[in-house]
VEXKOLNU-742847 format. One record per atom (N, C-alpha, C, O, CB): residue number from 1; residue in one letter; x, y, z. Coordinates in steps of 0.2 Angstrom, whole numbers, m for minus. Each point is the difference from the previous one (the first is absolute). Last residue first. Glycine has a CB too. Example, Ala and Ser with C-alpha at 12.3 -4.5 7.8 and 13.67 -1.06 7.14 Angstrom:
# VEXKOLNU-742847
  num  residuo   east  north     up
    2        S     64    m11     35
    2        S      4      6      1
    2        S     m4      5      3
    2        S      3      6      1
    2        S      3     m9    m11
    1        A     m4    m25     10
    1        A     m4      6      0
    1        A      4      6      0
    1        A      5     m1      3
    1        A    m14     m5      3
***
This chain:
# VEXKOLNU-742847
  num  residuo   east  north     up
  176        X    925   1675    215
  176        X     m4     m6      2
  176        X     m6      2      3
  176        X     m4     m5      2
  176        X     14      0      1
  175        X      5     21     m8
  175        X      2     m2     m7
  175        X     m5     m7      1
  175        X     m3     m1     m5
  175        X     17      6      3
  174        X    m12     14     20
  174        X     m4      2     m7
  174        X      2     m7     m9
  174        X     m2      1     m5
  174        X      5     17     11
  173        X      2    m21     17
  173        X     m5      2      1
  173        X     m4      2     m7
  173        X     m6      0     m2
  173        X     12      2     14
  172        X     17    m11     m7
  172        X     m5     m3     m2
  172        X     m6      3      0
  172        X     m4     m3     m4
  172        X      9     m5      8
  171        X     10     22     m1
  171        X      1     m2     m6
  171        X     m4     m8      1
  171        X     m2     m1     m6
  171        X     14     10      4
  170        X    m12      4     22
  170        X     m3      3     m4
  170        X      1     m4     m8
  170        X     m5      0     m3
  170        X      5     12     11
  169        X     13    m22      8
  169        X     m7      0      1
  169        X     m5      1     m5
  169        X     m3     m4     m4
  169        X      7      7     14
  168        X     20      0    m11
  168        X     m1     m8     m2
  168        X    m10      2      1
  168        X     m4     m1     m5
  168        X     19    m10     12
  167        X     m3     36    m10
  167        X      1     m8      4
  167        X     m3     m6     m2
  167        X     m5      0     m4
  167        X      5      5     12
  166        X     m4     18    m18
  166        X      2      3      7
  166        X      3     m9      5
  166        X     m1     m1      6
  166        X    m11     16     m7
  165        X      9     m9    m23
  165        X     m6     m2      1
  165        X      1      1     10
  165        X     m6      1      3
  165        X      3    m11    m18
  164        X     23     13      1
  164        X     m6      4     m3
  164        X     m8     m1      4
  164        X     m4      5      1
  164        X     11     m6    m13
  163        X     11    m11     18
  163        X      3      5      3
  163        X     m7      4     m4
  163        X     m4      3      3
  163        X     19     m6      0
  162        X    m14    m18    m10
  162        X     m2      1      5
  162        X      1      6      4
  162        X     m4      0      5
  162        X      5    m10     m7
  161        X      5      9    m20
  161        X     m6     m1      1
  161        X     m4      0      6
  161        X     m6      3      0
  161        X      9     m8     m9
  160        X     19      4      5
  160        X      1      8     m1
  160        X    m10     m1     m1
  160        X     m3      5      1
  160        X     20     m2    m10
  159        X     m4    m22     11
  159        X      0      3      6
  159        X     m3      6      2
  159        X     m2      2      5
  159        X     11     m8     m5
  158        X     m9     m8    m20
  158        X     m5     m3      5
  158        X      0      4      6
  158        X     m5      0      4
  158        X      7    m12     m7
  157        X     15     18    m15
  157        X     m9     m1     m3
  157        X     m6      0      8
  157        X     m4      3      2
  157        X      9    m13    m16
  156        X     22     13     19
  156        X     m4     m4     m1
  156        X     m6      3     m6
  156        X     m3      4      3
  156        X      7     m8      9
  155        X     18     17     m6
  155        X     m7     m2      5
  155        X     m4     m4     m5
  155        X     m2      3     m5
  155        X      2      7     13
  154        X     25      5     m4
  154        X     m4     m4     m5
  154        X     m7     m1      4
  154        X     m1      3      6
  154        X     12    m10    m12
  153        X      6     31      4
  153        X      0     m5      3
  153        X     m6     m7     m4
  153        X     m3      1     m6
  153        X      7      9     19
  152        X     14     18    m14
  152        X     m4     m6     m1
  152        X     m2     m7      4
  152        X      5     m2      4
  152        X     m1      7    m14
  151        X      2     20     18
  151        X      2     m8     m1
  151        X     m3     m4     m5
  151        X     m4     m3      3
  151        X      8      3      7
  150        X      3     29     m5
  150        X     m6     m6     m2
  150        X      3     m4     m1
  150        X      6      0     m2
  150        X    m14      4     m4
  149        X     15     20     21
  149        X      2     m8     m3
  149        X     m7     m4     m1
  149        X     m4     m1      4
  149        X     17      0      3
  148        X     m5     29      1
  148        X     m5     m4     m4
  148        X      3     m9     m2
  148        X      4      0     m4
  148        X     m9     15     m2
  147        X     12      8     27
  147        X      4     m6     m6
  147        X     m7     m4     m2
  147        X     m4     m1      4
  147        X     17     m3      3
  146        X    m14     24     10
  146        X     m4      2     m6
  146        X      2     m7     m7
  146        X     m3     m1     m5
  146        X      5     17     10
  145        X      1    m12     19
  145        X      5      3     m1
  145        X     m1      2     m9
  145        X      3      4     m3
  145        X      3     m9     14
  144        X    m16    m12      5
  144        X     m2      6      2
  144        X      0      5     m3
  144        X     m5      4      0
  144        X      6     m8      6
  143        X     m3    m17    m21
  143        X      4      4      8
  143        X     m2      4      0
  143        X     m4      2     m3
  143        X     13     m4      4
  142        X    m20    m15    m17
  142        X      1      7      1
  142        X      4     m1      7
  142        X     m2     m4      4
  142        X     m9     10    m10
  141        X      2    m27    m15
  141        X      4      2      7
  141        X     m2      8      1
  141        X     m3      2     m4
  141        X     13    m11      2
  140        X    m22     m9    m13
  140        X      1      5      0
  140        X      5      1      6
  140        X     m3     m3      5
  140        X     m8      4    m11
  139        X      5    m24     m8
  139        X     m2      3      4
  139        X      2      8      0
  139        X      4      1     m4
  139        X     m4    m13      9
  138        X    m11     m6    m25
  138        X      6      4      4
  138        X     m2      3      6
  138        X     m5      2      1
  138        X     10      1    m11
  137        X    m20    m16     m6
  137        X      4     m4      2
  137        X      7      5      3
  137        X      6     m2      0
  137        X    m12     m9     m8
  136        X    m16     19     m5
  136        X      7     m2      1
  136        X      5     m3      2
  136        X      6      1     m2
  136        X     m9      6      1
  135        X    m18    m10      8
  135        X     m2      0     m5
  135        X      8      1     m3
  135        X      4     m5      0
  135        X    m18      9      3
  134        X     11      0     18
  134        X     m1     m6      0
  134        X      1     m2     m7
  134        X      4     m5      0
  134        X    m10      6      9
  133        X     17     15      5
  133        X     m3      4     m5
  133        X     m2     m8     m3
  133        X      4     m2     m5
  133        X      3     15      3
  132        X      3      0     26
  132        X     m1     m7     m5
  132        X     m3      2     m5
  132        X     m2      5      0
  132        X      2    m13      7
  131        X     14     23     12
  131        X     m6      0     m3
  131        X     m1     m7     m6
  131        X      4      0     m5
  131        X     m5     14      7
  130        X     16     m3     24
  130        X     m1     m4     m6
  130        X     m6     m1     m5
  130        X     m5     m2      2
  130        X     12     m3      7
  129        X     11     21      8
  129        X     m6     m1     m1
  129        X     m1     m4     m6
  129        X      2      1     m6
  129        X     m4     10     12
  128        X     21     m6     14
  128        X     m4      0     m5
  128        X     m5     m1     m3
  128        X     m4     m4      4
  128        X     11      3     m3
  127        X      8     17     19
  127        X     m4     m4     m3
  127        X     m1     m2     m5
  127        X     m1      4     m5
  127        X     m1     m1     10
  126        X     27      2      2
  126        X     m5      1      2
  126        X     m7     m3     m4
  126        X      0     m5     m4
  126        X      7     15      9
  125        X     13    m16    m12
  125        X      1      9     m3
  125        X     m7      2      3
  125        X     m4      3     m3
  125        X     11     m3    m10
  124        X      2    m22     15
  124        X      4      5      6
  124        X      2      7     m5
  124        X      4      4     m1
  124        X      4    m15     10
  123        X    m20     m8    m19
  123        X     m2      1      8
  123        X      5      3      5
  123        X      0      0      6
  123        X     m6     m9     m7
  122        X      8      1    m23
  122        X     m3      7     m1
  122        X     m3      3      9
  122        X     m2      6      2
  122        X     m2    m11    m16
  121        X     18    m16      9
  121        X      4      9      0
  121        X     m6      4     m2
  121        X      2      6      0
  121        X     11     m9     m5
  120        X    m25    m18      4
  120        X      5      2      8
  120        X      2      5      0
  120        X     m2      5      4
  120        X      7    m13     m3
  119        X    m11      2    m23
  119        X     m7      2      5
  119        X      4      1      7
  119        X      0      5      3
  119        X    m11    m12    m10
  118        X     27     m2     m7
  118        X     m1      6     m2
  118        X     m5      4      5
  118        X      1      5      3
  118        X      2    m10    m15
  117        X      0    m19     15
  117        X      5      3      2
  117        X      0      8     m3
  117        X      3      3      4
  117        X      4    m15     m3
  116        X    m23     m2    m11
  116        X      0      0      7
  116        X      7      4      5
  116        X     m1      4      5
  116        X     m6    m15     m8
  115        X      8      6    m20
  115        X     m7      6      0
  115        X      2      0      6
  115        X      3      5      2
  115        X    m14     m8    m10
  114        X     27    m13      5
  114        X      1      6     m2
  114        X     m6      5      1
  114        X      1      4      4
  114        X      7    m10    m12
  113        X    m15    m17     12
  113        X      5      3      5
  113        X      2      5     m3
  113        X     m3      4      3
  113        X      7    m12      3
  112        X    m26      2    m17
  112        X      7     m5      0
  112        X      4      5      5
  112        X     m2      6      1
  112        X      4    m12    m15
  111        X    m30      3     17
  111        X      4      7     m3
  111        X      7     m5     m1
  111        X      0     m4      4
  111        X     m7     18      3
  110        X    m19    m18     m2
  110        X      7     m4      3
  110        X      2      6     m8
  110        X     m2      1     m6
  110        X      1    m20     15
  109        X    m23     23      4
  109        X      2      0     m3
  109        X      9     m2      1
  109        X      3      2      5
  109        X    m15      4     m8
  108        X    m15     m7     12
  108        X      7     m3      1
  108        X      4     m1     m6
  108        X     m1     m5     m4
  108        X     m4      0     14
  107        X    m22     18     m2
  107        X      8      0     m4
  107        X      6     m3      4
  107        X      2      2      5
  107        X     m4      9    m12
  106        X    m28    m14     12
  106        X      8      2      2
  106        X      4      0     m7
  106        X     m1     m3     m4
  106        X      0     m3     16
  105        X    m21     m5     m7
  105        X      1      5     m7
  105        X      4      7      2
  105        X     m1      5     m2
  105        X    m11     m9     m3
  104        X      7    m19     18
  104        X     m2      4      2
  104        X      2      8     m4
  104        X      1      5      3
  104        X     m2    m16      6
  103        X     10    m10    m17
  103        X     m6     m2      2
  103        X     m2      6      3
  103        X     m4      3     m5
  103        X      6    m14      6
  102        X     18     17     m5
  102        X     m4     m1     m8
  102        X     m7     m1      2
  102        X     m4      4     m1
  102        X     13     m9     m6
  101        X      6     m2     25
  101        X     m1     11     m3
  101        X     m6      2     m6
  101        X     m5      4      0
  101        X     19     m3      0
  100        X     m6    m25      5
  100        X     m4      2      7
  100        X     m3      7     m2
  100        X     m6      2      0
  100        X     15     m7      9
   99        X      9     m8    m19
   99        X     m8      0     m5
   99        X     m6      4      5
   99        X     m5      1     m1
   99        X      8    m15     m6
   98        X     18     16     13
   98        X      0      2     m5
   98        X     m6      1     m3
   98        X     m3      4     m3
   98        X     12     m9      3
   97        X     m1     m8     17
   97        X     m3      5      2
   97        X     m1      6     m4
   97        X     m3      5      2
   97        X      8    m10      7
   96        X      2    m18    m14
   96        X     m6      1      3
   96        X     m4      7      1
   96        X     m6      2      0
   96        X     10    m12      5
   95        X     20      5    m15
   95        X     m8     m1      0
   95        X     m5      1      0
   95        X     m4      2     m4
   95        X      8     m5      4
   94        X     19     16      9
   94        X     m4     m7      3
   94        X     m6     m1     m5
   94        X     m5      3      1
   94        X      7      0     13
   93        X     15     15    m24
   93        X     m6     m3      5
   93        X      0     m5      1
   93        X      2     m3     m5
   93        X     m7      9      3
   92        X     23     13     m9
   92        X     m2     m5     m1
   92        X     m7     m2      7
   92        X      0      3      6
   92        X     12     m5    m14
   91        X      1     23      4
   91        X      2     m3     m6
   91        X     m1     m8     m1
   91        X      2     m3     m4
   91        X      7     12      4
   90        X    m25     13      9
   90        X      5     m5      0
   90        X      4     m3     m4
   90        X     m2     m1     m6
   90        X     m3      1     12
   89        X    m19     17      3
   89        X      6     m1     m8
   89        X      6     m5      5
   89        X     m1      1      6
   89        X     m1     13    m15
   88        X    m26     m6     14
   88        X      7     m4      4
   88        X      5     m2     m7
   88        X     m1     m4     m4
   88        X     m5     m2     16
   87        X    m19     22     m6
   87        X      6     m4     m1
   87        X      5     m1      1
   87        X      3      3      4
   87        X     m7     m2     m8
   86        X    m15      6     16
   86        X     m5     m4     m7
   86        X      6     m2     m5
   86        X     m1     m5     m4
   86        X    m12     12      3
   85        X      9      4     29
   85        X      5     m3     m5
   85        X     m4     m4     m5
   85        X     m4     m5      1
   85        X     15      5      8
   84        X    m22     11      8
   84        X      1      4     m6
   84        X      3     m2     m4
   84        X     m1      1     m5
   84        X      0      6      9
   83        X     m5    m19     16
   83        X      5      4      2
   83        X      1      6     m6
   83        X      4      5      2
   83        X      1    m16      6
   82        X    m17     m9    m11
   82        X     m4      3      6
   82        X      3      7      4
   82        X     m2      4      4
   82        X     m2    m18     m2
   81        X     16      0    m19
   81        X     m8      2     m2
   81        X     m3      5      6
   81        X     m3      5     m1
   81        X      2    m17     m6
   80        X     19     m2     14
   80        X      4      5     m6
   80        X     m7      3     m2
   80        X     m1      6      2
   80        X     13    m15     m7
   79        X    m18     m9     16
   79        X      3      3      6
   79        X      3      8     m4
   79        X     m2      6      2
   79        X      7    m19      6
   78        X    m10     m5    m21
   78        X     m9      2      4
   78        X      4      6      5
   78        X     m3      5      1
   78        X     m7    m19      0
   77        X     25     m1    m10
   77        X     m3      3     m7
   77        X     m7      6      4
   77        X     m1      6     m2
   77        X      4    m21     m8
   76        X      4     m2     23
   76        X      8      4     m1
   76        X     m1      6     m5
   76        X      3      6      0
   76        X      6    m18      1
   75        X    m27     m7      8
   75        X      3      7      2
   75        X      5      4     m4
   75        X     m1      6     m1
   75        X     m1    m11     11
   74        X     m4    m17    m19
   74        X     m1      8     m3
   74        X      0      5      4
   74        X      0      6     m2
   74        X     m7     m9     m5
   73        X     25    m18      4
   73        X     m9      1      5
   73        X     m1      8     m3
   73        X      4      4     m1
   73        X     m2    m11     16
   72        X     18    m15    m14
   72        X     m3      5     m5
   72        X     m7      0      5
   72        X     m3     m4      4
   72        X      9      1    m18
   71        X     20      2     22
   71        X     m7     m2      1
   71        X     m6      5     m6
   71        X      0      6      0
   71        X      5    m10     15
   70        X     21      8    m19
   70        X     m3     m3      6
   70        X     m8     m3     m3
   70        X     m2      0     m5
   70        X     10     10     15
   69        X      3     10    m23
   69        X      3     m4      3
   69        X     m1     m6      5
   69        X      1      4      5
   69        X      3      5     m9
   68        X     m6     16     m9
   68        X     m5     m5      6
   68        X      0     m6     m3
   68        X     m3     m1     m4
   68        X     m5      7      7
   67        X     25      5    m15
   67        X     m5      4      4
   67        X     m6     m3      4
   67        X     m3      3     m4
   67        X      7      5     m2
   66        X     20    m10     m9
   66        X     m4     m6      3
   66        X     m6      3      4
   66        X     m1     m4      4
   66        X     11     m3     m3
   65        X     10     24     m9
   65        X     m3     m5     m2
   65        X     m2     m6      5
   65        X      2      0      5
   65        X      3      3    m15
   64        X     m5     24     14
   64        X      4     m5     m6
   64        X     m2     m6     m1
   64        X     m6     m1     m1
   64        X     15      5      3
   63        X    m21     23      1
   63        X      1     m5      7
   63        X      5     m4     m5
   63        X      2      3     m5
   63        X    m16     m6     13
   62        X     m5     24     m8
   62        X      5     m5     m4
   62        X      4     m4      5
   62        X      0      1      6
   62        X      1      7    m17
   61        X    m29      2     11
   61        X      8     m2      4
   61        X      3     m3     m5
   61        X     m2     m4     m4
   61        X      0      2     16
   60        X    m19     19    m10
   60        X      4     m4     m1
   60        X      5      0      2
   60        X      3      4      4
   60        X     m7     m3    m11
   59        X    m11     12     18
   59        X     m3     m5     m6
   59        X      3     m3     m6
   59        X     m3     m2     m4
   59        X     m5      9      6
   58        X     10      8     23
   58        X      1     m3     m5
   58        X     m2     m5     m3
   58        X     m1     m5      3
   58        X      7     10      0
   57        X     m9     14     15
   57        X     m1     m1     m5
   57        X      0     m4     m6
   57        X     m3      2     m5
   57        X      3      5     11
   56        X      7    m11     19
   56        X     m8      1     m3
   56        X     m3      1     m7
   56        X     m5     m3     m2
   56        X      7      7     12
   55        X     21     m5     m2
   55        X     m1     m6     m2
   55        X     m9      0     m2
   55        X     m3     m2     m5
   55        X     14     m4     14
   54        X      1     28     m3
   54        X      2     m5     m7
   54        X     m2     m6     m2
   54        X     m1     m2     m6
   54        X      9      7      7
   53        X    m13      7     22
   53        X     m4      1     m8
   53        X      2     m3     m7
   53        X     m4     m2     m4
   53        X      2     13      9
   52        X      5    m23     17
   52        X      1      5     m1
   52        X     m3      2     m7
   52        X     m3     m3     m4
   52        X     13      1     12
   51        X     m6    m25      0
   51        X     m2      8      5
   51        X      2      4     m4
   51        X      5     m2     m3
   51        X     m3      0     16
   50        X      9    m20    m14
   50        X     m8      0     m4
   50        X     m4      5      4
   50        X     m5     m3      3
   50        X      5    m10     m9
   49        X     29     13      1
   49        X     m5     m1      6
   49        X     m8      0     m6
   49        X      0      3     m5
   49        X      8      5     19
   48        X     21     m9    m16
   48        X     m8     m1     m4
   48        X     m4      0      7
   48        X      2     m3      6
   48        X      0     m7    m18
   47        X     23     12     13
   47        X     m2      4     m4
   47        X     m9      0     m1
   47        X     m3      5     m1
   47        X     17     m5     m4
   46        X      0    m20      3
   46        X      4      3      4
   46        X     m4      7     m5
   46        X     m1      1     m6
   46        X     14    m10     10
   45        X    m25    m14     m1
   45        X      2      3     m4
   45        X      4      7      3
   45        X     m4      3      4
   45        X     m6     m9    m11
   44        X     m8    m16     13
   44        X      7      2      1
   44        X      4      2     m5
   44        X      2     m4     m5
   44        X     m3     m4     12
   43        X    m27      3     m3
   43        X      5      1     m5
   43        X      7      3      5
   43        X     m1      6      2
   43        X     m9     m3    m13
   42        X    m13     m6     21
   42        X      7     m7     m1
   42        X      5      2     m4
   42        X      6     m3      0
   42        X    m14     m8      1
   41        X    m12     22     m4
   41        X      1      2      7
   41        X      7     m4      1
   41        X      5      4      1
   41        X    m19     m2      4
   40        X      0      5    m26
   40        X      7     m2      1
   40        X      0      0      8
   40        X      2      6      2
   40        X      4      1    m13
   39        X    m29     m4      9
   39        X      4      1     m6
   39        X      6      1      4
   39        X      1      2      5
   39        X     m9      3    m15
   38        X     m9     m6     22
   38        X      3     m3      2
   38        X      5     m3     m4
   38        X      4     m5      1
   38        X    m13      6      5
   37        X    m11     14     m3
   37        X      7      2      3
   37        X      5     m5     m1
   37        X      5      3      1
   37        X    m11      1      8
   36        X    m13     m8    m21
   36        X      2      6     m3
   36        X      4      1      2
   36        X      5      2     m3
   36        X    m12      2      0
   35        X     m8    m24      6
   35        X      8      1     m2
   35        X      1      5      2
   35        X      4     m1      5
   35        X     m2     m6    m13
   34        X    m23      8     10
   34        X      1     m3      7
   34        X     10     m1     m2
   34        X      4      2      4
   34        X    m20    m11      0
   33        X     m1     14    m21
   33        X      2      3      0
   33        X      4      0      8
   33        X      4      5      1
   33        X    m12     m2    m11
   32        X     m2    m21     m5
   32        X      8      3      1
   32        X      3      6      3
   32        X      6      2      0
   32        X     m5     m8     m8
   31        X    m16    m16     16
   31        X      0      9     m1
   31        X      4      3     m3
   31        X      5      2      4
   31        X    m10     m1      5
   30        X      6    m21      1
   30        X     m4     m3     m6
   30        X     m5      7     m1
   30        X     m6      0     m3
   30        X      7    m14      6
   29        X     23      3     12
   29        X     m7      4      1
   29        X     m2      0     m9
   29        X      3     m1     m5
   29        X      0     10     18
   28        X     14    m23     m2
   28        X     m9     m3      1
   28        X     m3      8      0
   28        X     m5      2      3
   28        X      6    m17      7
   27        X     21     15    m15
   27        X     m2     m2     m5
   27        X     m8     m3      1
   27        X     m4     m2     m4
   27        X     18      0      0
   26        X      4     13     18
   26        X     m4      5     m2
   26        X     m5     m5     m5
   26        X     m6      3     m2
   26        X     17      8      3
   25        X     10    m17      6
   25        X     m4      0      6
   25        X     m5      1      1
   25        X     m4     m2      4
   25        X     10      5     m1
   24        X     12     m3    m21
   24        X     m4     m4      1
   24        X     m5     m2      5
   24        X     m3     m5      0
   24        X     10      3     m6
   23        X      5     25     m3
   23        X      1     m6      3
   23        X     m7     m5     m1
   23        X     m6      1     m1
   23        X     15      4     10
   22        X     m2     11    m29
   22        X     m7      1      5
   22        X      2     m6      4
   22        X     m1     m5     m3
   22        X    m11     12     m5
   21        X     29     m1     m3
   21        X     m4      5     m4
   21        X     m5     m1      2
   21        X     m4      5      0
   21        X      8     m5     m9
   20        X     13    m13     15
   20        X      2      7      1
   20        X     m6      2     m1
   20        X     m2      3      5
   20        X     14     m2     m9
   19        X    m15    m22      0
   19        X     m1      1      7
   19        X      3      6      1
   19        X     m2      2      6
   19        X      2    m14     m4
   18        X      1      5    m24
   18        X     m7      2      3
   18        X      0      2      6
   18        X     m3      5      1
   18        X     m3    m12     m8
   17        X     29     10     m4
   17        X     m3     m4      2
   17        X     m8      2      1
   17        X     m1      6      0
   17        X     11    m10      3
   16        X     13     14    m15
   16        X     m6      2      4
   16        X     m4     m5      0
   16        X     m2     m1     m5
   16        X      2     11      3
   15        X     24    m12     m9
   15        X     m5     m4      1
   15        X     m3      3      6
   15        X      2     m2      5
   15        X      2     m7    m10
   14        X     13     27     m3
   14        X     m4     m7     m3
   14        X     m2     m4      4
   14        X      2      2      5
   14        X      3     m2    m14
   13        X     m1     27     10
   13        X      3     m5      4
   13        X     m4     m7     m6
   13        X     m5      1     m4
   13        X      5      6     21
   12        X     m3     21    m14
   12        X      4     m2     m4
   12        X      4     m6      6
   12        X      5      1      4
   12        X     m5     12    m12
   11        X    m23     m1      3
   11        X      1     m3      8
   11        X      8     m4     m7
   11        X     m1     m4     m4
   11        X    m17      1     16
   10        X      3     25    m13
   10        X      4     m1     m4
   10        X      2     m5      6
   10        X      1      2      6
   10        X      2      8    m15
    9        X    m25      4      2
    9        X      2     m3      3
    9        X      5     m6     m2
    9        X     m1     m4     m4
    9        X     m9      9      8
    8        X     m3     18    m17
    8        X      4     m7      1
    8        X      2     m2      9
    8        X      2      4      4
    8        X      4     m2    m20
    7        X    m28     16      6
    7        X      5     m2      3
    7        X      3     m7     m1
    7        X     m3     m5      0
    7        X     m2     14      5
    6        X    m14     m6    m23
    6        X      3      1      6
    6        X      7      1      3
    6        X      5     m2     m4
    6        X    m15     m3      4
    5        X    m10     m8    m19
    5        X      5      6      1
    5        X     m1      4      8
    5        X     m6      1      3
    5        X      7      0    m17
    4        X    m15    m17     m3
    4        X      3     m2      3
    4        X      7      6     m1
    4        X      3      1     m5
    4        X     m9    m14      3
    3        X    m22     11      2
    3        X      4      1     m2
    3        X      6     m1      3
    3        X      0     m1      7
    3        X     m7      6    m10
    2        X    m14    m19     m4
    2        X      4      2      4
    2        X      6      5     m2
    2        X      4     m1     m4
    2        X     m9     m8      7
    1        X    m18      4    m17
    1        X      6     m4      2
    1        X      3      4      5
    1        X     m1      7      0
    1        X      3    m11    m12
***
């Protein structure tokens, strides 16, 4: 199984569109590694740039609600992957794009606004670091500064399978 932990990435705005998260310019290529510059490039966000070591390292993002949003397409999902990002917490999703994550044995996990607004104030005690614990169903927090916070969180039977089996693919692979 994947491990799921890492640097956070804090894009504090709601409805992130697909077309923020990999333009649509981009979408006749059929490499994902060909996406990878090209994560958040469109995202309009005061403060965010998709350059620099912090964006490099991160592997999760928390973010608010509606999150890929727009045009359903597995770039959006493929672009975040290809980039190290394997999760995305929010307080809600676009469907599709939802099932997108899972399909490719991503975490898209929806947290209520109170949690979310907490994981925020933890972003101006410098770096954080996020660890999942699939099987427990809780997330782990660390600051720089040493702050510990567990969230509980939910997940499917079906999702927590796909995510085990590493995606929609490999989980046919071994079930069919």
């Amino acid at each position: 199984m994947r491990i799921f932990k890492g640097p956070v990435l804090f894009l504090d705005r709601s409805d992130i569109n697909t077309d923020e998260i990999i333009p649509a310019k981009y979408l006749t290529e059929i490499d994902k590694e060909s996406l990878k510059p090209h994560l958040l490039e469109d995202l309009k966000l005061e403060g965010f740039t998709n350059s620099g070591d912090a964006f490099g390292r991160a592997r999760v993002i928390v973010t608010r609600k509606n999150f890929g949003c727009g045009s359903s397409r597995e770039h959006a999902p493929w672009a975040l992957e290809v980039n190290g990002i394997h999760t995305v917490i929010a307080e809600s999703f676009a469907r599709i794009f939802r099932q997108n994550m899972f399909n490719g044995g991503m975490l898209a996990v929806e947290l209520d606004r109170k949690t979310i607004d907490s994981l925020f104030a933890l972003d101006r005690k410098g770096t954080v670091h996020c660890s999942a614990d699939i099987s427990r169903k809780t997330l782990r927090f660390r600051t720089a500064g040493g702050k510990r916070v567990s969230v509980p969180f939910s997940l499917s039977e079906f999702d927590e399978t796909l995510v085990g089996a590493g995606g929609w693919v490999e989980f046919a692979d071994k079930k069919y």
